[in-house]
N, C-alpha and C positions, 0 to 999 in steps of 0.2 A: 836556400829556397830560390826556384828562378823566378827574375824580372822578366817581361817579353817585353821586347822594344818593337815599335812599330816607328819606323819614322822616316818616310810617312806609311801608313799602310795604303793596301792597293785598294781594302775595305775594308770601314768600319761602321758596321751597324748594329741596330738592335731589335730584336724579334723575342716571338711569344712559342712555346710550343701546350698546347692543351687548350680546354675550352673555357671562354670566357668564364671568371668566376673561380676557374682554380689552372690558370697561365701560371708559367715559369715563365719567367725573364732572361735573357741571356743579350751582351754584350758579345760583342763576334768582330774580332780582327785579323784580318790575313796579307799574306803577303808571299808571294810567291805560294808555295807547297806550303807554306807554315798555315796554320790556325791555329786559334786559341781563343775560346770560350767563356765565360766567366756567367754565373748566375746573380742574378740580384733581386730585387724589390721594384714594384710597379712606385712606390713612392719615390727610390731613388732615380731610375729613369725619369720621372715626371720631373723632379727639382733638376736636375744633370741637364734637363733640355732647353728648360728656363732659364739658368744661369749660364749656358753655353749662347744662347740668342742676346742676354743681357752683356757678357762679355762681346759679342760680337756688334751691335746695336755702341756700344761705349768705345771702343777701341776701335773696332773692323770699318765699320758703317759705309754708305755707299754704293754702290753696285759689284762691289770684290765680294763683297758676303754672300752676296746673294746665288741661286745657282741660276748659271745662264741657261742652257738647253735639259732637253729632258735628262739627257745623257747623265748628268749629274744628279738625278735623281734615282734612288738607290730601291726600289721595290719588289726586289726578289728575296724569295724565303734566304733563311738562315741556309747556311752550308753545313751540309752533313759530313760526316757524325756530329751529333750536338753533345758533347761533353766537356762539362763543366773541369775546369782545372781546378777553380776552387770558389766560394758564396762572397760576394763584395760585403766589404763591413765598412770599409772608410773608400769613399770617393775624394779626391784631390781636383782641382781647376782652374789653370792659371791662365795667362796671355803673356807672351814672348814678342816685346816689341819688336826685338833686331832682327827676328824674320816674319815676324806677321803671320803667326800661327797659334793658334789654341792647344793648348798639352791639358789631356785628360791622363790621368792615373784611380788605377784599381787597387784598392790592396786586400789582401785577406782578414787581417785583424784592423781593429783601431788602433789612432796613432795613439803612444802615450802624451801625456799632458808634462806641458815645458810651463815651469812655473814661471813668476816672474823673475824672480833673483835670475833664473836660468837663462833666458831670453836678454838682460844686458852681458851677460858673461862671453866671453870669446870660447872659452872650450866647451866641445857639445858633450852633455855628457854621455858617459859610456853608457849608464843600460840602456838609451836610445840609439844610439850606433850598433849596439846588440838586437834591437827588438828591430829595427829595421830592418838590418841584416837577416833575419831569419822567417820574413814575412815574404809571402810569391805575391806579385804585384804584377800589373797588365802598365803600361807605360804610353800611350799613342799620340802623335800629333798631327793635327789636321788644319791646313789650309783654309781659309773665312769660307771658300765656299762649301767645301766637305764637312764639314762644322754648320753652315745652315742648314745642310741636304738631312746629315743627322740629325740634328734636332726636331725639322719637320717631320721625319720619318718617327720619332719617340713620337711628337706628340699626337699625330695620327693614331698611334696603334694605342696611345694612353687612351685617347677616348674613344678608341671601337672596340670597350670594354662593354661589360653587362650597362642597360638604359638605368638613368635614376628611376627614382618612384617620386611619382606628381604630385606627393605629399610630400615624405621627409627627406629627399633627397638622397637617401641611399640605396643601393645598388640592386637591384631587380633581379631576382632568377628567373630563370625559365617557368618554375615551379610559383613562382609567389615567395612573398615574404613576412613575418610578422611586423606588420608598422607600427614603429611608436606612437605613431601621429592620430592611429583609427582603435585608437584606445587595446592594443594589441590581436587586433583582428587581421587576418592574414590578408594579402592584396593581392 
């Protein structure tokens, strides 16, 4: 199965296609003529953006994270065709001291689980060498400030989602809702 390596890419963002309420999510890295795609979850975008600011906030800090001019601010749609290579199941997120860069990874399945016996052991064992191996993964690393730009850019599009409801805080359609809060009378 392929890995796509971006490193760095030239962009990496994340955008919605369809109307508040029933968005797809897509992750979008390119680099040159390449693109590559990936779908995901309004819940994993919202954690990815958090723990990409707290990584950055802990390690980056200071005005390297930050984006300086607009330029750095990434607000144009997703790049067509939008098609998904494959639906994220496990997100990855590290920080690389020795060049001061944040590595996001995609993968399609989840990882399997490393017991503990396994984790003191020096050899990795084989059906995880196998199940990696055969898993398509998205791989990017971004710079503290291409790392703030995305995150600001998630967390924007996370909340110019459907408004809460001034009762139970869940999420409003156009149409109304049944609230739990008005003893199941629609709002």
């Amino acid at each position: 199965m392929p890995v796509h390596d971006f490193d760095p890419p030239d962009r990496f963002v994340v955008g919605t296609v369809g109307p508040p309420g029933q968005r797809v999510f897509f992750l979008q890295a390119s680099s040159g003529r390449r693109l590559v795609s990936v779908s995901c979850e309004k819940q994993q975008v919202s954690v990815l953006a958090d723990r990409v600011n707290d990584i950055l906030d802990q390690f980056a800090g200071g005005p390297a994270a930050e984006p300086g001019a607009a330029a750095d601010e990434d607000n144009a749609p997703l790049t067509a065709p939008i098609e998904d290579e494959f639906r994220v199941a496990t997100l990855a997120l590290a920080w690389d001291p020795a060049r001061s860069v944040v590595v996001i990874e995609a993968f399609d399945a989840d990882l399997p689980e490393v017991g503990e016996e396994d984790e003191e052991a020096t050899d990795v064992p084989e059906a995880f060498i196998e199940s990696v191996e055969t898993r398509s993964a998205i791989r990017v690393v971004l710079g503290a400030a291409q790392a703030r730009a995305f995150a600001r850019r998630a967390q924007a599009l996370i909340s110019a989602g459907r408004p809460p409801c001034p009762f139970c805080g869940g999420p409003l359609d156009p149409t109304g809702h049944v609230c739990p809060r008005s003893n199941g009378y629609k709002r």
